[in-house]
N, C-alpha and C positions, 0 to 999 in steps of 0.2 A: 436429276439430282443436283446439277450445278449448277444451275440456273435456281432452285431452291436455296440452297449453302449461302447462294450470294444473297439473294430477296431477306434471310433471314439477317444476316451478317448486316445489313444496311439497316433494317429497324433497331436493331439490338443500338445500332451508332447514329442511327436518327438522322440518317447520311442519304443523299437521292439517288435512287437503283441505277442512274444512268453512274455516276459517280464513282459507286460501288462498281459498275463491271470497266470503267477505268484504271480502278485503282488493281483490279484482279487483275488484268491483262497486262499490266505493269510488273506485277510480282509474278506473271509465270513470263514473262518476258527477263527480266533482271535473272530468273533462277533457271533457264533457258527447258525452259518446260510448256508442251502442249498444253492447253487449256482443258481436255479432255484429260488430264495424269492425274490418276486419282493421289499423287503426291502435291498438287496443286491446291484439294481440298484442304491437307493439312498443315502447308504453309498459310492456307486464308484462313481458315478457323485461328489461329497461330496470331495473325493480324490483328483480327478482331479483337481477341486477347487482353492483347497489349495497347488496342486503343484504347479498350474499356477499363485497363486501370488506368491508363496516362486521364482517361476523362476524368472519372473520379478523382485522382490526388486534383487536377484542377476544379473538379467541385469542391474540395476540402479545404483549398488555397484560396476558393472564390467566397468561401465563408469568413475569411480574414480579411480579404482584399475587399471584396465589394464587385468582384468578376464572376460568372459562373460559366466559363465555356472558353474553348482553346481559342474560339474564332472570336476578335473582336470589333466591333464597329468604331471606326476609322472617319474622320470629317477632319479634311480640310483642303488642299491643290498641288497638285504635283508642280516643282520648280523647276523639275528636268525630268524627261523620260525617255531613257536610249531606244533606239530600235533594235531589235530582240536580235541575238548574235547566237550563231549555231555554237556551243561549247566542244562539242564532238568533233568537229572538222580536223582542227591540228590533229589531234588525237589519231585520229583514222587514215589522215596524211600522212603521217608519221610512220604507224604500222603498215601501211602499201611501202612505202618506199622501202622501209627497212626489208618488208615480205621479199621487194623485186630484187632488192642488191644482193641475199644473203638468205635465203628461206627459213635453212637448217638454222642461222642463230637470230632469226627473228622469232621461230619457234623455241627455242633453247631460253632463249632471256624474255619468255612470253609476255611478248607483245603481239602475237597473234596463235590461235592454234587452226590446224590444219583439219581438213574433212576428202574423205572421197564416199562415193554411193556405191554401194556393194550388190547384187546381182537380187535383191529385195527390193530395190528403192529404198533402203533406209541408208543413213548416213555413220560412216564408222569416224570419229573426231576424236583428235589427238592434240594433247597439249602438255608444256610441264609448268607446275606449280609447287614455288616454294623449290624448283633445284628437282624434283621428281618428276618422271612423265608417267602421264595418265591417258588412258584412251576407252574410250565407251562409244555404245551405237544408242541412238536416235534416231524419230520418228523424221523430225524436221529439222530444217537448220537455222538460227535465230534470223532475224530479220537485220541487222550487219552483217549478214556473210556476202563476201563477194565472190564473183567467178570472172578468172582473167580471161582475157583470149586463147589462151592456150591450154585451158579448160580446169586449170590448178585452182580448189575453191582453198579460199582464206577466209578467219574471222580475229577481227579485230578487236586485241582484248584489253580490259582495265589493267595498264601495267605498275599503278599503283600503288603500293603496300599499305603506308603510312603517307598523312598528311604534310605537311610541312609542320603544322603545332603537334604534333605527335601522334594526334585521333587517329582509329584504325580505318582503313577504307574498308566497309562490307563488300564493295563490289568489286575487291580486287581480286583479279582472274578470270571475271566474268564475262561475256560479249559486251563490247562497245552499243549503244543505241544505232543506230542509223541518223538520228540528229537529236538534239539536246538545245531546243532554244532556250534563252535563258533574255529575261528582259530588266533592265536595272534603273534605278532613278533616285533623285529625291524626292521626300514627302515633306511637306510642312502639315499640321496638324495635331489631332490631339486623338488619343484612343483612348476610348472607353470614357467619353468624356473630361479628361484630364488636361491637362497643362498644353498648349498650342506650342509645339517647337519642331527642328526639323529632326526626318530619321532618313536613315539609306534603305532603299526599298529594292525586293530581290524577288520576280516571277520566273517561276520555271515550266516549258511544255507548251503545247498547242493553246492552251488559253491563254498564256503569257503573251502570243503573237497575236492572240484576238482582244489582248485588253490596251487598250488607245484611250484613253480620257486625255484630251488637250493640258497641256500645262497653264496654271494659272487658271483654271474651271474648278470652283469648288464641286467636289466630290464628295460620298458618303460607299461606303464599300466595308467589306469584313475580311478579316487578313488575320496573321500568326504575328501578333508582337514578341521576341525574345525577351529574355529575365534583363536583361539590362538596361532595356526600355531605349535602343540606338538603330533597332531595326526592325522592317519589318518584311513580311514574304506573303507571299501570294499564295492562297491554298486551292489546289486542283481546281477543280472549276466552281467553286465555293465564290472566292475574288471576284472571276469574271461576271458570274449572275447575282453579285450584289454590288453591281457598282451603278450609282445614281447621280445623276445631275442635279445640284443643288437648285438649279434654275428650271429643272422639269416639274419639280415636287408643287403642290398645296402651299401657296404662305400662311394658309386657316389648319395645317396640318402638324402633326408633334414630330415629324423629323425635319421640316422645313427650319433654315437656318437665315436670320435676316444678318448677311455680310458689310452690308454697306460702312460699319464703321472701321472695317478694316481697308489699311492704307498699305497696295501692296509694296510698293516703293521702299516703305520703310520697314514692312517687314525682311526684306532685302538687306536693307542697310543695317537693321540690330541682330538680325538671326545667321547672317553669313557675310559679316564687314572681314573678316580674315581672304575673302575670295574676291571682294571689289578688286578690278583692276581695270587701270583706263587703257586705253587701243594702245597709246606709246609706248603703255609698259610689258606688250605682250609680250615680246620676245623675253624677256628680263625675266618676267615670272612663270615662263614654261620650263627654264632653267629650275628654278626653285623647287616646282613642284614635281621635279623628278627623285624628288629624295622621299615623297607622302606615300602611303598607301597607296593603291589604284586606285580605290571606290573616293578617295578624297583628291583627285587630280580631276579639276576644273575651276572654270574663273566663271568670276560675272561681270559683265561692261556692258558698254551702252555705247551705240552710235546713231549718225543719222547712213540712210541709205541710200545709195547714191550709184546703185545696177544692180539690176535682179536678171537672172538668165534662169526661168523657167523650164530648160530643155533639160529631160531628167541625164545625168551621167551614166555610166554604165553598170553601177550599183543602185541605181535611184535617185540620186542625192540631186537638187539643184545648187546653186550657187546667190549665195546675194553676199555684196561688197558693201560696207560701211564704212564711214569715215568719221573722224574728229572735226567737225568744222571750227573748233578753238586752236589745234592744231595747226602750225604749218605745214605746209603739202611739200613732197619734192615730185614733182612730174618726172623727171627722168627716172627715178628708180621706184617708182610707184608706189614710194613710204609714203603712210598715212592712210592707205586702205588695208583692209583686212579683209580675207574670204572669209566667208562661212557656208560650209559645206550643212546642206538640209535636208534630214532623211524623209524620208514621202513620207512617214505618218504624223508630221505637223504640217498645220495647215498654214499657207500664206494669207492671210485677207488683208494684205496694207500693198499699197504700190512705194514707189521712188520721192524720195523728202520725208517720207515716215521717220521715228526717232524710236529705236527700239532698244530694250535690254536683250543681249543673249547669254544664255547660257550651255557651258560647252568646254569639252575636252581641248586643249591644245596639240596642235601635232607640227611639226618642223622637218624637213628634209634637207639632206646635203645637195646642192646643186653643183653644174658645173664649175660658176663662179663663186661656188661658197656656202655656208646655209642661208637656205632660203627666210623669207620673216614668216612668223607662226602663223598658222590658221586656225579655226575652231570648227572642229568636230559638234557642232550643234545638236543641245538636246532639248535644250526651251526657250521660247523666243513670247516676248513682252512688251510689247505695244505699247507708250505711251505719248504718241501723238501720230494719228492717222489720216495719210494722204496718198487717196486715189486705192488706184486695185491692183495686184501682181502682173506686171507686161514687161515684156523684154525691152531692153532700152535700146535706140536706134543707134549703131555702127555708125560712127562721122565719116563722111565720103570726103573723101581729100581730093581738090582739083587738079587735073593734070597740065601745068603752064609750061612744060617742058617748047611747045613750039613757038611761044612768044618770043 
């Protein structure tokens, strides 16, 4: 019968059955519900609902607009594209620590509720919500429960209420996921055919970690643009099975796109001149942009490169050093170069003398001697002048004349 409820629920929304049993196991997941609860049917049916009016009002919007569908197609190149950061993590750190220092008021100010298994196999779970405790038995226990060593299970919960702008959180009280990647970038482009500019772009979930299109590679893909026309999000795995390479396509074909007259240089320079910044000025404007939003903290510059160390760090990242060669250098305090740390899902293809644009977060640490000079959290890198292939640069061996 559920396997039916959903098959139907997908034609009704014209949605792919894999998609549809995504989206179910999400909502008896979020509503910490077996998939077999016949409570699970009428939260989906419930779903469906409300997709099928939200489609309609945008059929009725798409007879004004010139749109007929939530999903829009999307042309034109990512200018950065972070590597997908688990959102949950803090969150569930947070709740362990608090759970080990203090159980009773980690329970109390729920941020976690507690479970033990009763002489059934099923689980008796306790929590308070809203200042009340609440306690019920279950079949299972969600998939963020943990069990310490000393056999005490916890579950880590939305301690949430309200937003910061005031919106209500739905999931608050709920189980924490187990992970929540979330993937973020810019987009230059136009949807739905319209106006080429740039938007901040926002993927969430396992397709999010599987969608990689290179920055600077025009693309074509379908996405959720909001009413304000400044962003856009990745939809379940909709995003990921429509995202195309403009250079795989037919140029005898009607979604082939001939780019050649764009200069991407200067779409740089007119679409994000508020983010130019040259190597000397990093430290100066990582200052600055600590006062921006988050999603709007990054620079664009440009150097030549001058070490690349291939050997991944212990989060993946490699390292390549750029320099100003208009600049002067000071060799004892290594001013004039800048790191930039590179997550594995951008590719190197230039070696040492290349002349690159990056694009990238700023990050500064306090050193012994003081703070350190910025580095850039690298989210896109732009090649315009290529020499050689990514190799590690050779270590100078310094002679030993100590016996002379």
């Amino acid at each position: 019968m559920m396997e039916t409820e959903i098959e139907n629920g997908a034609k009704a929304l014209e949605m792919g059955l894999d998609e549809a049993k995504e989206k179910f196991a999400g909502i008896c997941q979020e509503n910490n519900l077996a998939q077999d609860n016949p409570v699970a049917i009428s939260l989906w049916r419930n779903f469906v609902a409300n997709a099928m009016r939200s489609k309609q009002q945008n059929n009725n919007a798409g007879a004004k607009t010139g749109g007929d569908s939530l999903f829009k197609e999307v042309f034109g190149f990512f200018v950065s594209l972070d590597a997908p950061r688990d959102m949950m993590s803090w969150n569930r750190n947070k709740a362990k620590e608090a759970f080990l220092r203090d159980s009773d008021k980690a329970l109390e100010e729920g941020l976690v509720a507690q479970a033990t298994e009763n002489a059934l196999g099923r689980f008796v779970v306790s929590r308070y919500h809203k200042g009340q405790y609440q306690e019920k038995i279950v079949p299972s226990l969600p998939e963020g429960a943990e069990t310490l060593e000393d056999g005490r299970i916890y579950i880590p919960l939305d301690a949430t209420e309200h937003y910061m702008n005031g919106g209500v959180n739905r999931n608050f009280g709920k189980p924490l996921p187990r992970e929540q990647y979330r993937r973020t970038g810019i987009f230059y482009g136009s949807v739905a055919g319209g106006e080429m500019k740039p938007y901040f772009f926002s993927y969430k979930n396992q397709p999010a970690v599987d969608f990689t299109p290179q920055p600077f590679n025009w693309v074509h893909f379908s996405c959720v643009a909001n009413e304000n026309g400044t962003d856009l999000y990745g939809a379940t795995t909709t995003t990921l099975n429509s995202l195309v390479m403009n250079a795989d396509l037919d140029p005898e074909g009607d979604k082939y796109r001939d780019t050649s007259g764009y200069d991407i240089q200067q779409i740089l320079v007119d679409a994000f001149s508020d983010k130019l910044t040259p190597l000397v000025e990093l430290d100066r404007q990582h200052m600055v942009m600590q006062t921006l939003p988050a999603k709007e903290r990054f620079v664009i510059t440009d150097g030549t490169v001058c070490n690349m160390n291939m050997t991944p760090t212990s989060n993946g990242n490699r390292i390549l050093n750029i320099t100003d060669l208009n600049a002067e250098m000071d060799y004892e305090n290594d001013s004039g170069m800048v790191t930039c740390w590179i997550p594995e899902h951008l590719e190197l293809d230039f070696g040492i003398g290349s002349t690159v644009i990056i694009i990238g977060r700023t990050s500064q640490r306090q050193g012994e001697d003081g703070v350190e000079p910025a580095t850039i959290n690298t989210s896109g890198i732009f090649v315009t002048t290529r020499h050689g292939s990514p190799v590690d640069a050779p270590s100078p061996v310094e002679e030993d004349f100590d016996w002379f």
